[in-house]
N, C-alpha and C positions, 0 to 999 in steps of 0.2 A: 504494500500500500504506500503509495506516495502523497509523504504529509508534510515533513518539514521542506524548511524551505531550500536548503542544499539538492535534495534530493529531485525538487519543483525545476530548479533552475538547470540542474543535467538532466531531468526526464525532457525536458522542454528541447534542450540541445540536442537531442539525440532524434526526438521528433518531427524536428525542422531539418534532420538530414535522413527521414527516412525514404526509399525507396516509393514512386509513385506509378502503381500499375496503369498506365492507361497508353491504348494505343491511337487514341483519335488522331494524333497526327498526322496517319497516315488518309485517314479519311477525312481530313481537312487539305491535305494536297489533293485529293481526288475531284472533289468538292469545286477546285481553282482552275484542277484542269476543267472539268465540266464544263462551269464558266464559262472560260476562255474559248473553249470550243463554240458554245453557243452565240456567244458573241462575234466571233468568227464568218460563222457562217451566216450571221447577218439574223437571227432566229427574232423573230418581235421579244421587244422587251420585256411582256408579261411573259413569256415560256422561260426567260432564263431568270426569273423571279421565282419563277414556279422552281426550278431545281432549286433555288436554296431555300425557299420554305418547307420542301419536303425531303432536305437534306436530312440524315442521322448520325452527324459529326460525332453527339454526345449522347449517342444511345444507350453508351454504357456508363453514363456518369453515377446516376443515383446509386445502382448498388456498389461502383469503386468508393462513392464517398464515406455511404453509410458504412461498409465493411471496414474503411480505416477508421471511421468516428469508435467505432466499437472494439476494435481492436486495440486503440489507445487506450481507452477507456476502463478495457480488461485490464490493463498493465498499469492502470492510476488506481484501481479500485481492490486489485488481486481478486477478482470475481467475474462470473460473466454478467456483461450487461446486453437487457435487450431494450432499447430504446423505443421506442414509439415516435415515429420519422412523419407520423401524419399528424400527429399534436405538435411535434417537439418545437420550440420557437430559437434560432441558431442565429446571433447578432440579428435580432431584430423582424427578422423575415422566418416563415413557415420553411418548411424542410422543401416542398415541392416549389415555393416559391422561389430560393435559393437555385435549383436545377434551374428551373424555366428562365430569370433569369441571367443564367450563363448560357445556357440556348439560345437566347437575345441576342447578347456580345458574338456568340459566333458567327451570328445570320448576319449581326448588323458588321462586321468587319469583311464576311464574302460579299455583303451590300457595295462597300468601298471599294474590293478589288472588282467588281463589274462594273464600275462608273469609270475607274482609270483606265481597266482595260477598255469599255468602250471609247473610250476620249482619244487615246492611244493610236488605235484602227483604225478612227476616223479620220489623223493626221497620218496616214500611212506610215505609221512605227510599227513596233511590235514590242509584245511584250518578253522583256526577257529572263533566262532560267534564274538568274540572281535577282530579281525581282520578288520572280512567285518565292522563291528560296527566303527571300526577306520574312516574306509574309507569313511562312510556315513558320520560320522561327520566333516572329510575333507571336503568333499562335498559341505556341509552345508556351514562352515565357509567361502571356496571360492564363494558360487552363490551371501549370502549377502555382503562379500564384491563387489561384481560384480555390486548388485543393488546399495550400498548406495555412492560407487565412481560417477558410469554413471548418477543417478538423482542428485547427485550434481554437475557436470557438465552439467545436464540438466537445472539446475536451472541459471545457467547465463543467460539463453533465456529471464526470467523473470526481471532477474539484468537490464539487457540490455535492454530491454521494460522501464524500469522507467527513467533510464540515459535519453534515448531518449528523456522523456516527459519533463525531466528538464533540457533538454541540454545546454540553455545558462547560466546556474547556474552552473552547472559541471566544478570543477579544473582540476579534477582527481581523481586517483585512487589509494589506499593503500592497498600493500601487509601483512595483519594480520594472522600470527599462532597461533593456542593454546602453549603455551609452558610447555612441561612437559617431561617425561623423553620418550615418545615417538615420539618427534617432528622429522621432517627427514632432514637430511644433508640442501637441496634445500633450505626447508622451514625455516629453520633458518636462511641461506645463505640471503632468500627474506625478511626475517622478518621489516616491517616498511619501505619497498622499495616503493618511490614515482613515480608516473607511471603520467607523463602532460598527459590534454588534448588536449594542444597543439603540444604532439608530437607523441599520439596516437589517432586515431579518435575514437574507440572503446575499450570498455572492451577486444573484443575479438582481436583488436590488440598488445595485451601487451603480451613480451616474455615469455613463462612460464607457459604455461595456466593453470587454476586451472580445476579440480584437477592435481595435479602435479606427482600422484602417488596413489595407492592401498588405500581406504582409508584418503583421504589428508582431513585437515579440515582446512584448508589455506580458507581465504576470501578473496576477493577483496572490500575491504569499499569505497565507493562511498565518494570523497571529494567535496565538495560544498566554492565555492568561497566569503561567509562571514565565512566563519573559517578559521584559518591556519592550515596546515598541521599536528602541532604540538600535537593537540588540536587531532587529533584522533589517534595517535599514542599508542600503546600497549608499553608495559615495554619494557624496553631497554634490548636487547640479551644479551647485557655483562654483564648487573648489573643483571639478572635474573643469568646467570652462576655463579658469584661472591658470590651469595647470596644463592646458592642452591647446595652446593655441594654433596647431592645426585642422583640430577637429574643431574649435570653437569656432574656426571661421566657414567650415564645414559647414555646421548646424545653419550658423547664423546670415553667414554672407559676410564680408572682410569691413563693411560699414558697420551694419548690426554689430560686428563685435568689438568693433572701435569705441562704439557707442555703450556696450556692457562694461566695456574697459574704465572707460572711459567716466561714465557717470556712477560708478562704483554700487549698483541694484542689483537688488536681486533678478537675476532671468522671468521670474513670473510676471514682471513688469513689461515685458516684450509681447507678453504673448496674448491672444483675444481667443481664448478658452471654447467662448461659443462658435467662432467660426473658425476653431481649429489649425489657426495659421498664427504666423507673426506679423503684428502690425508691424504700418511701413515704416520706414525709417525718420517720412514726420511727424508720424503721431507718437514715436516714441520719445525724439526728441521732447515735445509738446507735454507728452506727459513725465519726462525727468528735465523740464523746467533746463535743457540744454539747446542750443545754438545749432 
Protein backbone atom coordinates (compact mmCIF):
# COMPACT_ATOMS: atom_id res chain seq x y z
CA UNK A 1 0.00 0.00 0.00
CA UNK A 2 1.21 3.25 -0.93
CA UNK A 3 1.00 5.85 1.92
CA UNK A 4 3.72 7.89 2.93
CA UNK A 5 4.84 10.34 1.09
CA UNK A 6 8.42 8.88 -0.18
CA UNK A 7 6.80 6.19 -1.27
CA UNK A 8 3.94 8.71 -3.31
CA UNK A 9 6.79 10.47 -4.97
CA UNK A 10 8.70 7.13 -6.45
CA UNK A 11 5.30 5.32 -7.04
CA UNK A 12 4.51 8.43 -9.03
CA UNK A 13 8.13 8.25 -10.96
CA UNK A 14 7.93 5.09 -12.00
CA UNK A 15 4.36 5.72 -13.29
CA UNK A 16 5.01 8.43 -15.53
CA UNK A 17 7.61 6.02 -17.01
CA UNK A 18 5.54 3.24 -17.47
CA UNK A 19 5.09 1.46 -20.70
CA UNK A 20 1.84 2.78 -22.97
CA UNK A 21 0.06 -0.15 -24.89
CA UNK A 22 -1.54 1.56 -27.80
CA UNK A 23 -1.09 1.04 -31.22
CA UNK A 24 -3.35 3.93 -32.82
CA UNK A 25 -0.59 5.33 -34.40
CA UNK A 26 -0.54 3.33 -36.98
CA UNK A 27 -4.20 3.88 -37.75
CA UNK A 28 -3.74 7.40 -37.52
CA UNK A 29 -1.00 7.28 -40.53
CA UNK A 30 -3.66 5.21 -42.32
CA UNK A 31 -6.27 7.64 -41.56
CA UNK A 32 -3.71 10.76 -43.47
CA UNK A 33 -3.11 8.50 -46.17
CA UNK A 34 -6.81 8.15 -46.76
CA UNK A 35 -7.16 11.62 -46.63
CA UNK A 36 -4.77 12.42 -48.96
CA UNK A 37 -5.86 10.03 -51.39
CA UNK A 38 -9.20 11.57 -51.37
CA UNK A 39 -8.36 14.77 -51.64
CA UNK A 40 -6.22 13.71 -54.52
CA UNK A 41 -8.45 12.41 -56.43
CA UNK A 42 -10.53 15.40 -56.36
CA UNK A 43 -13.55 13.36 -54.13
CA UNK A 44 -16.30 16.33 -52.82
CA UNK A 45 -15.57 17.46 -49.73
CA UNK A 46 -18.29 15.97 -47.73
CA UNK A 47 -16.83 12.01 -48.77
CA UNK A 48 -13.48 12.81 -47.31
CA UNK A 49 -15.24 14.39 -44.18
CA UNK A 50 -17.20 11.26 -44.10
CA UNK A 51 -13.66 9.16 -43.76
CA UNK A 52 -12.62 10.83 -40.75
CA UNK A 53 -15.84 10.93 -38.96
CA UNK A 54 -16.17 7.33 -39.27
CA UNK A 55 -12.46 6.81 -38.63
CA UNK A 56 -11.48 4.34 -35.41
CA UNK A 57 -8.10 5.89 -34.74
CA UNK A 58 -9.13 5.25 -30.85
CA UNK A 59 -11.15 2.23 -30.84
CA UNK A 60 -9.08 0.88 -28.52
CA UNK A 61 -8.62 3.77 -26.06
CA UNK A 62 -11.30 3.10 -23.29
CA UNK A 63 -10.26 -0.33 -22.25
CA UNK A 64 -6.12 0.61 -22.76
CA UNK A 65 -7.11 3.43 -20.38
CA UNK A 66 -9.36 1.86 -17.88
CA UNK A 67 -6.97 -1.25 -17.77
CA UNK A 68 -3.86 1.11 -16.64
CA UNK A 69 -6.34 3.24 -14.32
CA UNK A 70 -6.65 -0.05 -12.53
CA UNK A 71 -3.63 -1.47 -12.63
CA UNK A 72 -2.15 1.41 -10.94
CA UNK A 73 -4.54 1.40 -8.68
CA UNK A 74 -3.91 -2.22 -7.68
CA UNK A 75 -0.30 -1.34 -6.90
CA UNK A 76 -1.54 2.08 -4.71
CA UNK A 77 -4.05 0.03 -2.87
CA UNK A 78 -2.27 -3.63 -2.66
CA UNK A 79 -5.88 -4.84 -3.78
CA UNK A 80 -8.00 -5.32 -6.72
CA UNK A 81 -9.95 -2.45 -7.78
CA UNK A 82 -12.88 -2.52 -9.87
CA UNK A 83 -13.91 0.89 -10.75
CA UNK A 84 -17.10 2.00 -12.04
CA UNK A 85 -15.82 3.99 -15.42
CA UNK A 86 -19.79 4.84 -16.16
CA UNK A 87 -20.02 6.95 -12.77
CA UNK A 88 -16.47 7.58 -12.19
CA UNK A 89 -15.87 11.50 -12.57
CA UNK A 90 -11.77 11.76 -13.69
CA UNK A 91 -10.51 15.68 -13.42
CA UNK A 92 -13.73 16.87 -13.95
CA UNK A 93 -15.24 15.01 -16.82
CA UNK A 94 -17.27 11.54 -16.98
CA UNK A 95 -15.04 8.51 -17.90
CA UNK A 96 -16.90 8.32 -21.48
CA UNK A 97 -16.73 11.92 -21.65
CA UNK A 98 -12.85 11.92 -21.36
CA UNK A 99 -12.73 9.13 -24.48
CA UNK A 100 -15.11 11.15 -26.66
CA UNK A 101 -13.23 13.94 -26.17
CA UNK A 102 -9.92 12.61 -27.23
CA UNK A 103 -11.84 11.29 -30.39
CA UNK A 104 -12.49 15.03 -30.95
CA UNK A 105 -8.80 16.05 -30.81
CA UNK A 106 -8.08 13.38 -33.25
CA UNK A 107 -10.90 14.08 -35.99
CA UNK A 108 -10.27 17.77 -35.22
CA UNK A 109 -6.21 17.45 -36.18
CA UNK A 110 -7.00 14.85 -39.53
CA UNK A 111 -9.60 18.17 -39.87
CA UNK A 112 -6.40 20.22 -40.27
CA UNK A 113 -4.22 17.98 -42.23
CA UNK A 114 -7.30 17.92 -45.18
CA UNK A 115 -7.54 21.66 -45.35
CA UNK A 116 -3.52 21.82 -45.91
CA UNK A 117 -3.55 19.04 -47.99
CA UNK A 118 -6.34 20.43 -49.88
CA UNK A 119 -4.75 24.06 -50.19
CA UNK A 120 -1.56 22.38 -51.04
CA UNK A 121 -3.02 20.52 -54.51
CA UNK A 122 -4.73 23.25 -55.35
CA UNK A 123 -1.35 25.38 -55.67
CA UNK A 124 0.05 22.32 -57.57
CA UNK A 125 2.47 21.01 -54.57
CA UNK A 126 2.37 18.08 -52.97
CA UNK A 127 2.32 16.86 -49.88
CA UNK A 128 5.40 15.45 -48.54
CA UNK A 129 6.57 12.19 -46.60
CA UNK A 130 8.01 14.45 -43.66
CA UNK A 131 5.08 16.26 -43.50
CA UNK A 132 2.56 13.51 -42.97
CA UNK A 133 5.72 12.13 -40.75
CA UNK A 134 5.32 15.59 -38.63
CA UNK A 135 1.96 14.99 -38.02
CA UNK A 136 2.17 11.36 -36.83
CA UNK A 137 4.57 12.36 -34.43
CA UNK A 138 2.16 15.17 -33.23
CA UNK A 139 -0.09 12.50 -32.86
CA UNK A 140 1.87 10.53 -30.88
CA UNK A 141 3.06 13.02 -28.51
CA UNK A 142 -0.67 14.26 -27.97
CA UNK A 143 -2.47 10.57 -27.33
CA UNK A 144 0.54 9.95 -24.45
CA UNK A 145 0.02 12.94 -23.08
CA UNK A 146 -3.72 12.05 -23.01
CA UNK A 147 -2.95 8.63 -21.32
CA UNK A 148 -0.27 9.70 -18.69
CA UNK A 149 -2.50 13.01 -17.44
CA UNK A 150 -6.08 10.97 -17.35
CA UNK A 151 -4.28 7.74 -15.32
CA UNK A 152 -2.96 10.12 -13.18
CA UNK A 153 -5.97 11.59 -12.29
CA UNK A 154 -7.09 8.18 -12.21
CA UNK A 155 -4.95 7.34 -9.74
CA UNK A 156 -6.53 9.46 -6.89
CA UNK A 157 -9.34 6.64 -6.99
CA UNK A 158 -6.48 4.72 -5.38
CA UNK A 159 -5.16 7.81 -3.10
CA UNK A 160 -8.50 8.19 -1.98
CA UNK A 161 -9.12 4.30 -1.08
CA UNK A 162 -6.08 4.51 1.40
CA UNK A 163 -7.10 8.12 3.03
CA UNK A 164 -10.23 6.33 3.75
CA UNK A 165 -8.63 3.32 5.47
CA UNK A 166 -6.61 5.64 7.74
CA UNK A 167 -9.02 8.32 8.01
CA UNK A 168 -8.98 9.14 11.75
CA UNK A 169 -5.08 9.56 11.39
CA UNK A 170 -5.48 11.96 8.24
CA UNK A 171 -4.41 15.93 8.96
CA UNK A 172 -4.54 16.41 5.54
CA UNK A 173 -3.29 17.00 2.41
CA UNK A 174 -0.20 18.71 0.79
CA UNK A 175 0.03 20.29 -2.52
CA UNK A 176 3.91 18.98 -3.92
CA UNK A 177 5.45 19.98 -7.47
CA UNK A 178 8.42 18.80 -9.18
CA UNK A 179 10.33 21.87 -9.50
CA UNK A 180 12.31 22.42 -12.59
CA UNK A 181 12.38 24.78 -15.40
CA UNK A 182 9.00 23.05 -16.59
CA UNK A 183 6.99 23.46 -13.49
CA UNK A 184 3.52 25.54 -14.52
CA UNK A 185 2.30 28.96 -13.37
CA UNK A 186 -0.60 26.86 -10.99
CA UNK A 187 1.63 24.45 -9.73
CA UNK A 188 4.00 26.74 -8.26
CA UNK A 189 1.34 29.13 -7.33
CA UNK A 190 0.15 25.48 -5.14
CA UNK A 191 3.52 24.49 -4.31
CA UNK A 192 3.44 23.23 -0.29
CA UNK A 193 -0.27 24.55 -0.01
CA UNK A 194 -1.91 22.86 3.03
CA UNK A 195 -5.37 21.57 2.35
CA UNK A 196 -7.21 20.48 6.45
CA UNK A 197 -9.10 17.74 6.84
CA UNK A 198 -11.14 19.56 8.68
CA UNK A 199 -12.06 21.73 6.19
CA UNK A 200 -12.09 19.34 3.29
CA UNK A 201 -13.76 15.84 3.62
CA UNK A 202 -11.83 14.46 0.74
CA UNK A 203 -8.97 14.53 -1.45
CA UNK A 204 -11.35 15.12 -4.18
CA UNK A 205 -12.78 18.02 -2.23
CA UNK A 206 -9.61 20.38 -2.54
CA UNK A 207 -9.64 23.31 -5.10
CA UNK A 208 -7.40 22.49 -7.98
CA UNK A 209 -7.62 19.08 -8.66
CA UNK A 210 -4.74 17.23 -9.71
CA UNK A 211 -3.81 16.83 -12.57
CA UNK A 212 -4.04 20.54 -12.92
CA UNK A 213 -3.10 20.51 -16.55
CA UNK A 214 -1.40 18.47 -19.74
CA UNK A 215 0.82 16.41 -18.16
CA UNK A 216 0.82 17.91 -14.26
CA UNK A 217 3.06 15.94 -11.83
CA UNK A 218 1.67 17.86 -8.90
CA UNK A 219 0.89 15.28 -5.97
CA UNK A 220 -1.35 15.48 -3.26
CA UNK A 221 0.82 13.84 -0.06
CA UNK A 222 -1.33 12.45 2.28
CA UNK A 223 -0.49 14.29 5.91
CA UNK A 224 -0.87 12.18 8.90
CA UNK A 225 -1.42 13.67 12.35
CA UNK A 226 1.91 12.47 14.37
CA UNK A 227 3.97 14.68 11.92
CA UNK A 228 3.76 18.31 11.39
CA UNK A 229 3.01 19.62 8.32
CA UNK A 230 6.55 20.85 8.10
CA UNK A 231 8.17 17.78 8.03
CA UNK A 232 6.62 16.92 4.52
CA UNK A 233 7.20 19.86 3.00
CA UNK A 234 9.27 20.15 -0.59
CA UNK A 235 11.93 23.07 -0.85
CA UNK A 236 10.71 26.28 -0.55
CA UNK A 237 9.41 28.11 -4.15
CA UNK A 238 11.41 31.06 -3.35
CA UNK A 239 14.65 29.79 -2.15
CA UNK A 240 14.40 27.09 -5.06
CA UNK A 241 14.10 30.44 -7.45
CA UNK A 242 16.92 32.39 -5.58
CA UNK A 243 19.12 29.49 -5.83
CA UNK A 244 18.47 28.52 -9.41
CA UNK A 245 18.68 31.05 -11.78
CA UNK A 246 18.60 29.05 -14.73
CA UNK A 247 15.59 27.53 -14.08
CA UNK A 248 14.06 30.61 -12.57
CA UNK A 249 14.29 32.21 -15.65
CA UNK A 250 12.88 29.19 -17.17
CA UNK A 251 9.76 29.27 -15.02
CA UNK A 252 9.49 32.93 -15.29
CA UNK A 253 10.83 34.55 -18.51
CA UNK A 254 14.54 36.57 -17.84
CA UNK A 255 12.12 39.91 -17.04
CA UNK A 256 9.78 38.03 -14.67
CA UNK A 257 12.76 37.19 -12.85
CA UNK A 258 14.55 40.25 -12.95
CA UNK A 259 11.50 41.54 -11.59
CA UNK A 260 11.29 38.58 -8.52
CA UNK A 261 14.80 39.52 -8.05
CA UNK A 262 14.41 42.38 -8.03
CA UNK A 263 11.45 43.40 -5.89
CA UNK A 264 12.42 40.87 -3.38
CA UNK A 265 8.36 38.95 -3.03
CA UNK A 266 7.27 36.24 -2.64
CA UNK A 267 6.41 34.36 -6.28
CA UNK A 268 2.69 34.09 -5.30
CA UNK A 269 2.80 37.72 -6.18
CA UNK A 270 3.31 36.90 -9.93
CA UNK A 271 0.86 34.63 -10.23
CA UNK A 272 -3.28 35.00 -11.05
CA UNK A 273 -4.38 31.75 -9.57
CA UNK A 274 -7.61 31.91 -11.23
CA UNK A 275 -6.45 32.09 -14.73
CA UNK A 276 -3.73 29.87 -14.20
CA UNK A 277 -0.88 31.98 -15.68
CA UNK A 278 1.43 34.62 -14.73
CA UNK A 279 0.59 38.12 -14.82
CA UNK A 280 2.21 40.36 -17.24
CA UNK A 281 5.12 41.98 -16.56
CA UNK A 282 2.96 45.22 -15.94
CA UNK A 283 0.77 44.23 -13.76
CA UNK A 284 3.38 42.96 -11.61
CA UNK A 285 5.23 45.73 -11.67
CA UNK A 286 1.94 47.65 -10.74
CA UNK A 287 1.38 45.54 -8.03
CA UNK A 288 5.05 45.57 -6.37
CA UNK A 289 4.80 49.25 -6.56
CA UNK A 290 8.01 48.85 -9.16
CA UNK A 291 9.07 50.83 -12.25
Amino acid sequence: MIVTEKDTITAEALFAQQEIKDNSEERFRELLLAILLSVQLEAPLRDTKKIIENSKVNVGLKANLSEMIEQQNEIITDEKNTINFNEAVIAGYTFNELIKNRENTTKKQATRFMQIASDTIKENKSISKTFIQQEINKYKRSIETFYRTQTKAGREFGYAKNDKAFSKEVKGWLSVAVLDNETSPICVRLHNVFYSAQDYKTRFDIPYQIPRHPNCRSIYVTVFKDRSIQSYKGQNINTFLNENPTQGEAILGIEKYRLFLEGKKKITNFIDIKGRKFYTNAEIKKRLGLK
